[in-house]
SESE-326183 format. One record per residue (C-alpha): x, z, y. Coordinates in steps of 0.02 Angstrom, whole numbers, padded with zeros to 5 digits, always signed. Each point is the difference from the previous one (the first is absolute). Example, Ala and Ser with C-alpha at 12.3 -4.5 7.8 and 13.67 -1.06 7.14 Angstrom:
BEGIN
+00615+00390-00225
+00069-00033+00172
This chain:
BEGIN
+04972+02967-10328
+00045+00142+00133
-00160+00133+00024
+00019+00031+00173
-00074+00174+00026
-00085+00018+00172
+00043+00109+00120
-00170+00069+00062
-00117-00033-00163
-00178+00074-00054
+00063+00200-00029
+00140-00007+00124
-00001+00160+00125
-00018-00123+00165
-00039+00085+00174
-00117-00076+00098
+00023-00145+00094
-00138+00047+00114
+00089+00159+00071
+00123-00059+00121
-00131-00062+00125
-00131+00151-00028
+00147+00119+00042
+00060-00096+00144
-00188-00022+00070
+00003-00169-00032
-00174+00001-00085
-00116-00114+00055
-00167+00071+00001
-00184-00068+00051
+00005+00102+00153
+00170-00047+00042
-00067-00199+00042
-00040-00027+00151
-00064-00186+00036
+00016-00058+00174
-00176+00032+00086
-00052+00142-00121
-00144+00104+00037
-00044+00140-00089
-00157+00073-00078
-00076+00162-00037
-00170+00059-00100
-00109+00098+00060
-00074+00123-00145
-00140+00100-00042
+00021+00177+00033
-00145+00030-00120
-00006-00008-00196
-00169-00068+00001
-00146-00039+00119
-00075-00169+00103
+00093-00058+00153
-00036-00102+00143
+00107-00072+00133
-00078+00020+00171
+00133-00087+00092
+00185-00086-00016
+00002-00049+00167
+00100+00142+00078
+00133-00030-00136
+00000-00199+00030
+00057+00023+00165
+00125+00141-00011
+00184-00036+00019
+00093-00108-00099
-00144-00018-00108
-00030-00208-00077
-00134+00014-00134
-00116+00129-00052
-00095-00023-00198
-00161+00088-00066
-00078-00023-00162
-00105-00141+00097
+00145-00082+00048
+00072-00036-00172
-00167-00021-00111
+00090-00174-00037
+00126+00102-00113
-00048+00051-00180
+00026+00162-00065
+00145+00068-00084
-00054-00039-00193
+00045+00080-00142
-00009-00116-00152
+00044+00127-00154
-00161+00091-00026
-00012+00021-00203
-00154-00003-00119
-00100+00171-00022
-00069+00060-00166
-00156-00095+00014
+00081-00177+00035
-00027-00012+00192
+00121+00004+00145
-00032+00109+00137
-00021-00037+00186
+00139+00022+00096
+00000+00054+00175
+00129-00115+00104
+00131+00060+00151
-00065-00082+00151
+00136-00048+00140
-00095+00078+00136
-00159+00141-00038
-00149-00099+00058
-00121+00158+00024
+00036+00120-00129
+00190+00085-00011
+00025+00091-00175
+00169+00120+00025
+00118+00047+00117
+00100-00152+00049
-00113-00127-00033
+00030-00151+00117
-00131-00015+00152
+00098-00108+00129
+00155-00087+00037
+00098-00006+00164
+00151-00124+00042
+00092+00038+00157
+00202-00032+00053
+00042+00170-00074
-00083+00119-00139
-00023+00142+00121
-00113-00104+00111
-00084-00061-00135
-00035+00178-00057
-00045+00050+00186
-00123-00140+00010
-00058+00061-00177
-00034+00153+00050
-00127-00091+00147
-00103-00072-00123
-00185+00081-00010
-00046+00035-00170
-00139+00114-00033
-00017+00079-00194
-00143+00060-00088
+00110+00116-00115
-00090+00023-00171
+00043+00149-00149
+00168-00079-00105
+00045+00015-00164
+00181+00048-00034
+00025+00094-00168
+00025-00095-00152
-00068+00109-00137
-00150+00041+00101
-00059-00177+00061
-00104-00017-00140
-00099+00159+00055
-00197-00025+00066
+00056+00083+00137
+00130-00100+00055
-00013-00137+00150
-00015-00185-00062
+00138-00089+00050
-00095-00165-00013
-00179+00056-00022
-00089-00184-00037
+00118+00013-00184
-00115+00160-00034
+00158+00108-00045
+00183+00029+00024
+00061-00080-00160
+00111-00153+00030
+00004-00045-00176
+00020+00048-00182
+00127-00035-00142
-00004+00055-00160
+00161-00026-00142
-00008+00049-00189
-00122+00045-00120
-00120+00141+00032
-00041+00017-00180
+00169+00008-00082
+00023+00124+00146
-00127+00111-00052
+00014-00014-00195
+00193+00053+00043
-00054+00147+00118
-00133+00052-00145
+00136+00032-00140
+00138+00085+00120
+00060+00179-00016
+00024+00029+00181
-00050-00089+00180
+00111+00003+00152
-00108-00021+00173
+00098-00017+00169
-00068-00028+00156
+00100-00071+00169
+00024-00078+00140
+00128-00144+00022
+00022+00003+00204
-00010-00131+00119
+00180-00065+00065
+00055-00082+00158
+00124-00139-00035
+00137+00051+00135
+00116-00131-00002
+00119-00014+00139
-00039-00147+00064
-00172-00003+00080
-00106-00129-00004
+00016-00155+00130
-00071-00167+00015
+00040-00173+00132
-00113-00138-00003
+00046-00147+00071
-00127-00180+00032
+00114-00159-00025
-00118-00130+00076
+00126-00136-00018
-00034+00026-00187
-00178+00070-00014
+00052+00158-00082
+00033+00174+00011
+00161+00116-00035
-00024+00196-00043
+00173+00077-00028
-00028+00169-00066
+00091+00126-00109
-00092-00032-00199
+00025-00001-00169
-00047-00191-00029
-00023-00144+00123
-00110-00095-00106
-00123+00125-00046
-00023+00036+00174
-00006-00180+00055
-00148-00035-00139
-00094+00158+00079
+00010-00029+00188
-00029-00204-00043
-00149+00055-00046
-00065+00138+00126
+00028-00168+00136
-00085-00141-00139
+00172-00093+00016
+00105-00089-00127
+00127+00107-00033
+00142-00097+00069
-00078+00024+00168
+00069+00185-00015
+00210+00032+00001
+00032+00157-00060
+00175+00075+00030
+00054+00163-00050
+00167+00070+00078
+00093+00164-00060
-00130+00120-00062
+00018+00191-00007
-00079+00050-00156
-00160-00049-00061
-00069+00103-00149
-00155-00098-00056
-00095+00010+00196
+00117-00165+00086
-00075-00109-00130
-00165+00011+00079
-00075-00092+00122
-00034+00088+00151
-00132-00011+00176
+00120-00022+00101
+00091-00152-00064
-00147-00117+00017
-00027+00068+00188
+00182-00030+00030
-00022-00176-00056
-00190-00040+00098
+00076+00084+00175
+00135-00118-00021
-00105-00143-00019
-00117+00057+00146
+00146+00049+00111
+00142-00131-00038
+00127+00138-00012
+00074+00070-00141
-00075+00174-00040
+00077+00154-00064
-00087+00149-00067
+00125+00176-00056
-00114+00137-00062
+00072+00177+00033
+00026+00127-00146
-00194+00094+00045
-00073-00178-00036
+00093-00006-00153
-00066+00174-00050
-00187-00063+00038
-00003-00177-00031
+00146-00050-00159
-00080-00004-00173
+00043+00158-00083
+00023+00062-00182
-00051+00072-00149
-00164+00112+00025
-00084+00051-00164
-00103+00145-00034
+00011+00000-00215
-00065+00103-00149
+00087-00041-00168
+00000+00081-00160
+00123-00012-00152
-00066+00005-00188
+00126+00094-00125
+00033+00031-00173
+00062+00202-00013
+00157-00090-00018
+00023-00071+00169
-00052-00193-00056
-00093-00074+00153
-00185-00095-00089
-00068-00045+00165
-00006-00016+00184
-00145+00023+00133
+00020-00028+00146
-00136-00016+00188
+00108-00064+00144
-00094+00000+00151
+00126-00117+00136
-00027-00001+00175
+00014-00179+00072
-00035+00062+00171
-00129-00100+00124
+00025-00172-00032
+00079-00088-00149
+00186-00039+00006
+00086-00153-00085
+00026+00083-00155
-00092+00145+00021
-00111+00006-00156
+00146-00067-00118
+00105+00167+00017
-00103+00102-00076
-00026-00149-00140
+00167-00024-00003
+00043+00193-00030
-00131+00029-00139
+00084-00148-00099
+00149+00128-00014
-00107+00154-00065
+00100+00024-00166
+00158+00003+00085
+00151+00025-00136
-00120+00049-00132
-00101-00042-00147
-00161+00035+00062
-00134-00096-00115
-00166+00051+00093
-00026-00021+00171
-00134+00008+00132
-00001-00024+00188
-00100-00007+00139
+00052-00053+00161
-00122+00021+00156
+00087-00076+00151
-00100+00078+00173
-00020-00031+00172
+00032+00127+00119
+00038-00008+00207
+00188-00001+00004
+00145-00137+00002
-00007-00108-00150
+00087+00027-00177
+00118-00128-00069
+00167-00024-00082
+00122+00124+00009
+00171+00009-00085
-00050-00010-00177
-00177-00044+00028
-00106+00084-00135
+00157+00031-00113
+00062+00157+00094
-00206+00072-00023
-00004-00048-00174
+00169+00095-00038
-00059+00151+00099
-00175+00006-00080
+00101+00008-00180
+00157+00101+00011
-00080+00134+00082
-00136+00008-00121
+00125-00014-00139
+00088+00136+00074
-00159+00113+00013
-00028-00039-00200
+00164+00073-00026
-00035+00166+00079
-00151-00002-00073
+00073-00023-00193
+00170+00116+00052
+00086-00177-00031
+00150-00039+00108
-00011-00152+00122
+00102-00101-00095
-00053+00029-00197
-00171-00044+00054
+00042-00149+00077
+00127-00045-00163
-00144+00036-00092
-00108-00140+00082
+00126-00138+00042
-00010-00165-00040
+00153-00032-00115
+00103-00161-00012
-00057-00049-00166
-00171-00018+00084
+00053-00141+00134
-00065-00095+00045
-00147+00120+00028
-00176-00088+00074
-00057+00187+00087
-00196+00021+00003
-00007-00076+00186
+00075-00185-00079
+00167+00041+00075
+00134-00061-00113
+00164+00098+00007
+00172-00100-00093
+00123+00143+00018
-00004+00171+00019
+00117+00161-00067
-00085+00116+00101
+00062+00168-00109
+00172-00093+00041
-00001+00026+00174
-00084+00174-00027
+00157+00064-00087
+00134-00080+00117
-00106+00081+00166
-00025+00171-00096
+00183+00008-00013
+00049-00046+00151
-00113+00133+00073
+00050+00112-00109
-00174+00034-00060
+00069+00140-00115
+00068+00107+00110
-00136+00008+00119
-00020+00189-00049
+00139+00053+00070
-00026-00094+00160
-00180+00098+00022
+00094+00172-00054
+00130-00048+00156
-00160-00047+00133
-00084+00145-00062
+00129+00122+00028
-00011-00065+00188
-00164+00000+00003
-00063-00169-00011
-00108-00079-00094
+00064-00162-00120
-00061-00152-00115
+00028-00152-00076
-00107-00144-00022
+00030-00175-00071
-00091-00154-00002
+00009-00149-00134
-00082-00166+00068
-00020-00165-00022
-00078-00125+00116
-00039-00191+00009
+00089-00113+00131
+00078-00178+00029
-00177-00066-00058
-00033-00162-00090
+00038-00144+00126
+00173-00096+00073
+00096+00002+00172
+00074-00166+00013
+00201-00001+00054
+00064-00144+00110
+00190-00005+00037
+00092-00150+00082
+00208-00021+00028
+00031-00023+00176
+00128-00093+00105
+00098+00156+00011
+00014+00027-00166
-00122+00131+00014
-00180+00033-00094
-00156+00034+00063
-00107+00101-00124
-00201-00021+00060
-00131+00096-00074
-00177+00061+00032
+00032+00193-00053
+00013+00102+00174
+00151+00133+00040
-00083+00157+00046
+00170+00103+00037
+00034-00003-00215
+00161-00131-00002
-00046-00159-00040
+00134-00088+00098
+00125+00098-00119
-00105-00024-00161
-00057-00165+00008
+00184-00058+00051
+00062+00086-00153
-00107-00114-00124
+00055-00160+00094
+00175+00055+00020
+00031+00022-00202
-00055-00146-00024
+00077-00110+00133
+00165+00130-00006
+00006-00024+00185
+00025+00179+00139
-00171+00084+00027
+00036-00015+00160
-00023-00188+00004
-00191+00014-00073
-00122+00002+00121
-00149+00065-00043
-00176-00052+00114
-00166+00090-00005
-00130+00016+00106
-00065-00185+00060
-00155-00111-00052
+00084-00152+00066
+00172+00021-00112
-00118+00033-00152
-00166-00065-00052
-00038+00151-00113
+00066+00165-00028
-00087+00170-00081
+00077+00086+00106
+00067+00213-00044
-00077+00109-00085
-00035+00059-00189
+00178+00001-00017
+00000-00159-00044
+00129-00080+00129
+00156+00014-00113
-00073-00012-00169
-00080-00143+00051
+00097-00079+00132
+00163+00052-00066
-00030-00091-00141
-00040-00147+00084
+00132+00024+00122
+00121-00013-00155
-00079-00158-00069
+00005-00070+00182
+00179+00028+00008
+00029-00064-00191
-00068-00155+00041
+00109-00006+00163
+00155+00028-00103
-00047-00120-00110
-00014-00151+00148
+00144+00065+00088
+00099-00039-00160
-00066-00174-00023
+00062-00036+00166
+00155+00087-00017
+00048-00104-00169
-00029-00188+00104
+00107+00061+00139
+00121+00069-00123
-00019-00104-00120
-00010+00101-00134
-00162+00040-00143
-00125+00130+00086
+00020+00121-00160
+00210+00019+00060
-00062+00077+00162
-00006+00183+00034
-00057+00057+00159
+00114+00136+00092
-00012+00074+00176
-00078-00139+00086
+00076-00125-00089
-00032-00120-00149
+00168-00014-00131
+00056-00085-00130
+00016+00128-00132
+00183+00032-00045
+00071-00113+00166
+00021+00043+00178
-00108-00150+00038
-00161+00049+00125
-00108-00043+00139
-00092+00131+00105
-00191+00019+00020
+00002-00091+00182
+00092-00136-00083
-00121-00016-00129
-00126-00001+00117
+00057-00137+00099
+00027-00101-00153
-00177+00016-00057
-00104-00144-00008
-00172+00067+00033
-00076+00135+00075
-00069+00084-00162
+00172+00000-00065
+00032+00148+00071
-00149+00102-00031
-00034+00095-00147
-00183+00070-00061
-00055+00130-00100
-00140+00075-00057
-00050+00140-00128
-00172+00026-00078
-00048+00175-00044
-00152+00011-00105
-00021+00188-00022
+00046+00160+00123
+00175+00105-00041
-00025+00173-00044
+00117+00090+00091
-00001+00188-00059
+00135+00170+00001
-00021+00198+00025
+00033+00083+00148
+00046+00200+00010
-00042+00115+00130
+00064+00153+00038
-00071+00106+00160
+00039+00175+00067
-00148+00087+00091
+00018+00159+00135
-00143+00076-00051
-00006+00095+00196
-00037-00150+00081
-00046-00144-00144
+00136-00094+00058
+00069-00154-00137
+00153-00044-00025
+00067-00156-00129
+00141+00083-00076
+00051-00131-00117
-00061-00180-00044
+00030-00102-00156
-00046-00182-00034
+00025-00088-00131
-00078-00192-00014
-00042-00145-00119
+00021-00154+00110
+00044-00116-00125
+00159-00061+00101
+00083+00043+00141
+00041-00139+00129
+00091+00117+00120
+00016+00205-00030
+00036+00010+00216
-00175-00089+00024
-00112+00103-00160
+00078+00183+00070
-00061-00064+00158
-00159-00024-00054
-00029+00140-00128
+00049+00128+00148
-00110-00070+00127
-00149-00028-00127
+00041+00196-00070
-00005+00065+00179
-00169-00063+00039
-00071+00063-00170
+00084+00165+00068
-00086-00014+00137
-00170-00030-00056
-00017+00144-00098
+00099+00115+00114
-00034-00037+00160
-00105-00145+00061
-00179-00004+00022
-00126-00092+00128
-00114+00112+00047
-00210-00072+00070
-00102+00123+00059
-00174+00011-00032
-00038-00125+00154
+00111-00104-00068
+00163+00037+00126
+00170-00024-00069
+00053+00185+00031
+00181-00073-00059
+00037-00126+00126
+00181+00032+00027
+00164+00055-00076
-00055+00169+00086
-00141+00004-00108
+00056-00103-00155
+00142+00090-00103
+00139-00143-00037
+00140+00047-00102
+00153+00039+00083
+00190-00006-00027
-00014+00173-00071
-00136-00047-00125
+00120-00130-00085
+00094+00070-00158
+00161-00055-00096
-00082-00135-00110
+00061-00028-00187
-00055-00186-00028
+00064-00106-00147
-00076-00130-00116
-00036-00012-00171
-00045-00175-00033
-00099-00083-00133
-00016-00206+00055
-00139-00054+00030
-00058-00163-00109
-00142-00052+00117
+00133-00033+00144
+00125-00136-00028
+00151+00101+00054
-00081+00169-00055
-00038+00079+00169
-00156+00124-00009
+00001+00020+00208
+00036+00156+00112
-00059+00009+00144
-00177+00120-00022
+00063+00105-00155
+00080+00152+00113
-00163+00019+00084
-00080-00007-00154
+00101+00135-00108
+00032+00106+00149
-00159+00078+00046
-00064+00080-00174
+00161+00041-00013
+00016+00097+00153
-00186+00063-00003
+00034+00051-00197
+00160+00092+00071
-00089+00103+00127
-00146+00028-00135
+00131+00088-00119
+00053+00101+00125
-00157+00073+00049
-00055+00016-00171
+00159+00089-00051
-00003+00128+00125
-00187+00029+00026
-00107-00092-00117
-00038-00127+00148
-00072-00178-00136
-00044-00110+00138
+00044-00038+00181
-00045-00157+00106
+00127-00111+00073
+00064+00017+00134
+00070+00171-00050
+00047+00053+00187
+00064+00181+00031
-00167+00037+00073
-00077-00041-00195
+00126+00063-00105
-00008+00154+00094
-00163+00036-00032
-00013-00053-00169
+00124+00158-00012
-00090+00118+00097
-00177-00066-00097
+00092+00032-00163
+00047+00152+00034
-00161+00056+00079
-00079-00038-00177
């Protein structure tokens, strides 16, 4: 029999699909929709982090122009809190309380942007002018706003009827192994740092339209996410309504990071002025809500310490994590942390472990999910202090972490947290990105900057993290009359190419033009379940599936092919769109064969794969920075990447994704930072304030794979989509620690390392 090799397989070099119409402004975005009638809303939001509030009047507001509907707390007591369901056990068995996001404040507002009223009127700037009418009257009360310090007896109680600012407490590992292994060690490594709150920043901000179908007794929210499903469960449940009384639709989506999963205010007010009003209802926050009221990232305040033989062998890891979760608890909130501290040992054979995890509240925007969620933390928290043993022991970088690998012999390796790794050759990748760097001739790189007067280092990261968690995302595709397929799915496009992906799995297998697969997202009335992005699980999980979707399509579109043909269904091969007798010039086209088919389910295939452990995705990353030591000014001078994915479904896609992932790592520990002040103001409210990277931050990138398969995945895949945020930022911050040290003994600098820092860890250095 002839193997027909397709065209646009699983490893083919595609471009994406998607492109065409994003270049061409063809997107089609939430705030692009506009129903017929629309109104639109806009929140009103506290101006204080923390304090009681009354409303003395709405009436002024009520009868301003334009204006339909004004909503209070009072108003929309009917509507349950935003819940967060993922709270985990504490050391003594118990689960603590959580406090819940209500739609609107009632009589207490708890930092800046919380929600204390909601106007609809015909355009958004009425609504805000009518806003602005409303008579609220605060009773502003001392915030918290530092994370380290909201432990402190002097620090304001954020909720003072809990008796205290802790949110929780977690504890992984064993505290007496821990010790016993500190007890025999020849030397202790202690770091202290902060791990700085982010601001998502995607392009796209974030939008919501609700819409009240009486005719069918049920509500549509189209909004940009990272799920439908999840987000229909959530707001089903904020009204008490069967779920299928809520359509969610999600459009094109401009990047979502982690925060578009979540649930937010402003999507159940959409849908309940809708209701009230008749009219479809359209809310578009502005890029200074987004700042105040989108759930940001990371946020730890950490001391960890490293036990060492004299020969550089790590015996055990400490380590207090103290995670600020902000004012209210988010959807996944407490499981970052969690999730993080299950990654403690990283790449290496660490046999004693102990840490604590103190999650706190404090007045500012919540803490959730941000690219990487936990992972990035956990590989910060260890590289760096792998890189400070090193100094410490006059070790290089890299022979300490060779040292302390896991090897291959050892997979699969169960690390002390229960996660079980199948493949790993993490010295591998170590070698291949040293040499693309040129590791050894870094020397004479520093002798060049010196002689100009700058300052120069190199730093490198090796990681691993855990994604594509244990689960399934069904795959539905069906021939249509055309002689096209439609691919459905419950994963969610976020800007990362699954239109081009996704169409390459079906296409091998049905050996039909990629541009003939159709791929859906994004609708709770097309699917009844999805899990919707994120975890990087959308292509190890629903590629596979995709490909045993379109298996069992090929495998129906034969049978039918061999009646109509008349032929056995083992003689048929399947070739651009049409079904062959192998060795003949006898066929029949797709839309023939779907005409011919007797029933519906004919032409639909199904698949589904079943994941029952995470994939360990894992690589090393090299840094190498150049400092002006007038001015503290960083510059990337080169980047190398080199990755463990497992496979590769499409190299165009993974760069993609490694240099978008690598250039927010970059930017965390270079440049970005929100900033509270002690009342609890954001002080970095805006791109004035809020360092981005730019075009001229972005370096030449070295990226290539070095790929071990994966054997929990069924087609190897280890996932993608986090692991450049995750190697980038110890990498960078190890980079710019080098440097410093190198040149003036500098061992430790916080992230961000702005000009304004850097220079002054100079000019302190040299003071000493």
């Amino acid at each position: 029999m002839t193997v027909v090799t397709p065209k646009f397989g699983m490893g083919a070099s595609v471009l994406r699909l998607e492109d065409a119409a994003f270049i061409q402004g063809r997107g089609r975005y939430t705030d692009d929709i506009q129903p017929d009638g629309v109104l639109h809303g806009y929140v009103l939001r506290s101006p204080v982090a923390k304090g009681k509030f009354s409303i003395a009047s709405t009436e002024a507001a009520k009868a301003a122009p334009g204006v339909h509907l004004v909503l209070t707390g009072a108003d929309v007591a009917h509507l349950a809190d935003l819940k967060s369901g993922v709270m985990q056990k504490q050391p003594d068995g118990t689960i603590a309380p959580t406090r819940d996001i209500p739609i609107l404040c009632r009589d207490r507002v708890q930092y800046v942007g919380d929600a204390v009223a909601f106007v609809v009127a015909d355009s958004r700037e009425l609504a805000q002018d009518a806003a602005e009418l409303i008579e609220v009257d605060y009773d502003a009360e001392d915030a918290a706003s530092g994370t380290a310090h909201a432990l402190d007896p002097e620090t304001p109680l954020v909720w003072p009827e809990l008796g205290s600012n802790r949110a929780f407490t977690y504890h992984v590992g064993d505290k007496a192994k821990t010790d016993a292994a500190f007890a025999k060690a020849d030397h202790i490594t202690h770091i202290e740092f902060v791990n700085n709150r982010l601001v998502p920043n995607y392009m796209e901000a974030r939008a919501a339209i609700g819409e009240w179908k009486a005719d069918e007794d049920r509500f549509v929210l189209t909004t940009g996410s990272q799920g439908v499903h999840s987000m229909q469960k959530i707001v089903a449940g904020v009204f008490g309504a069967d779920k299928k009384r809520i359509r969610v639709v999600t459009p094109d989506v401009g990047g979502g990071f982690g925060p578009k999963t979540f649930v937010y205010r402003e999507y159940p007010l959409v849908l309940e002025a809708a209701k009230r009003l008749g009219r479809p209802v359209k809310w578009t926050g502005d890029r200074t809500e987004h700042f105040l009221t989108d759930a940001q990232g990371r946020d730890n305040a950490v001391k960890a310490e490293m036990a060492l033989t004299k020969d550089g062998r790590f015996l055990g890891l400490r380590v207090d994590l103290f995670a600020n979760i902000g004012a209210y608890i988010s959807q996944y909130g407490p499981f970052i942390p969690f999730v993080g501290v299950s990654m403690s040992t990283g790449v290496y054979d660490i046999q004693a472990l102990d840490v604590g995890v103190t999650g706190v509240y404090t007045n500012t925007c919540p803490v959730d999910a941000y690219r990487g969620a936990g992972r990035p933390e956990a590989a910060f928290l260890l590289e760096k202090l792998v890189d400070a043993c090193a100094r410490e022991l006059g070790l290089a970088p890299h022979e300490i972490r060779r040292r302390n690998f896991i090897r291959p012999d050892q997979m699969p390796y169960r690390t002390q947290t229960g996660r079980l790794y199948d493949t790993g050759e993490f010295a591998g990748h170590m070698d291949v990105s040293m040499q693309r760097a040129e590791w050894e001739a870094f020397p004479e790189r520093l002798e060049e900057a010196k002689a100009r007067g700058k300052i120069r280092g190199i730093g490198m990261a090796t990681y691993v993290e855990a994604c594509a968690f244990a689960g399934s995302e069904p795959a539905f595709v069906e021939l249509n009359g055309d002689g096209s397929v439609t691919l459905k799915i419950g994963t969610q496009t976020n800007g990362q190419g699954h239109a081009t992906a996704y169409a390459q799995f079906v296409a091998e297998k049905l050996n039909l033009p990629m541009e003939r697969i159709h791929v859906r997202q994004g609708d709770t009335d097309e699917l009844k379940a999805g899990g919707g992005t994120g975890g990087s699980r959308s292509i190890p999980l629903g590629g596979v599936s995709a490909a045993r979707a379109g298996e069992d399509l090929a495998e129906k579109i034969k049978r039918i092919a061999a009646d109509e043909l008349e032929a056995a269904a083992g003689d048929i091969e399947l070739v651009d769109g049409n079904a062959r007798i192998v060795g003949t010039d006898r066929s029949i086209d797709y839309s023939a064969i779907a005409k011919a088919a007797k029933l519906p389910d004919d032409l639909k295939g199904f698949g589904e794969f079943v994941q029952n452990e995470a994939t360990y995705p894992n690589g090393t990353h090299i840094c190498e920075v150049e400092i002006d030591p007038d001015t503290g000014a960083t510059y990337v001078v080169r980047y190398t990447v080199v990755d463990d994915f497992g496979a590769t479904v499409n190299p165009v896609l993974l760069a993609g994704q490694i240099h978008g992932g690598v250039m927010q790592g970059i930017g965390q520990a270079l440049r970005e930072e929100t900033v509270y002040g002690d009342d609890g103001q954001l002080l970095s409210a805006s791109f004035m304030d809020y360092a981005m990277p730019r075009a001229d931050d972005v370096p030449f990138f070295h990226f290539e794979t070095r790929n071990v398969p994966s054997t929990t995945n069924a087609l190897g895949i280890k996932g993608a989509g986090e692991a450049g945020t995750i190697g980038a930022t110890p990498a960078a911050l190890n980079a710019v620690t080098d440097a410093l040290y190198r040149a003036c003994g500098v061992t430790h600098i916080d992230m961000p390392t702005t000009p304004a820092r850097v220079w002054a860890a100079i000019q302190n250095a040299a003071a000493k």
